[in-house]
N, C-alpha and C positions, 0 to 999 in steps of 0.2 A: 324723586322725592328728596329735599332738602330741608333743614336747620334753618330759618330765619330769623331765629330769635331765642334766645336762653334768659333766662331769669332766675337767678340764685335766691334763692327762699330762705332756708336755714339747712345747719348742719351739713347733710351730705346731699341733700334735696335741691333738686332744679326741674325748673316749667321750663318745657322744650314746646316750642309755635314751629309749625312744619310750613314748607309753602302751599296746603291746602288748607291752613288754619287748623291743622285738630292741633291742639294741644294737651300734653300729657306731664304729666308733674312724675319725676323717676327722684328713687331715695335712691343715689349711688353706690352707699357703704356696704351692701350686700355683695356687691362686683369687686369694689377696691378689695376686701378681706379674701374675699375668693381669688381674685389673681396675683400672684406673688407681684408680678412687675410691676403693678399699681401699687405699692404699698407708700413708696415715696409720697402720693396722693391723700394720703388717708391723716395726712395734716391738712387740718384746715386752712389755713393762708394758702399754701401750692393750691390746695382743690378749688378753693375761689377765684385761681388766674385762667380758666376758663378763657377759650374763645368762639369762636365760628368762624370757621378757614373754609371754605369753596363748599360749603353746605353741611358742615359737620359740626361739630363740637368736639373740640380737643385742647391737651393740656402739654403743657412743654413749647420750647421753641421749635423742635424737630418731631410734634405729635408723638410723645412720649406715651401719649394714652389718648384712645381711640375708639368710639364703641361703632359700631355699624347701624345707619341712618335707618337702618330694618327692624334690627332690634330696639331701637328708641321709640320707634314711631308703634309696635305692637308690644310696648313696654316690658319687656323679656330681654332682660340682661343676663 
């Protein structure tokens, strides 16, 4: 299961498209306040630099943040 698609909504919200098409809208801010190491994230501008690296979704140039394509996809961050 892979990330083919992210689409930034507002705030801390993004629609993730898997490659079986479900897609699932996750509000992030609940995960960034909960892990210290995300906090860098929890500005808006960084959290918007989003990408999709080999089926994931991650933020940083060295995947500074990283959720598991498992947990995205059964929306349980």
């Amino acid at each position: 299961m892979q990330i083919i698609n992210a689409t930034y909504l507002n705030n801390f919200t993004i629609e993730l498209e898997f490659d079986d098409h479900k897609k699932n809208t996750i509000n992030f801010l609940p995960a960034l306040k909960k892990y210290p190491n995300c906090s860098k994230f929890l500005d808006i501008t960084s959290f918007k630099k989003f990408k999709i690296d080999s089926g994931n979704i991650v933020w940083g140039k060295n995947w500074d943040m990283i959720f598991t394509v498992e947990s995205l996809y059964n929306n349980k961050l």
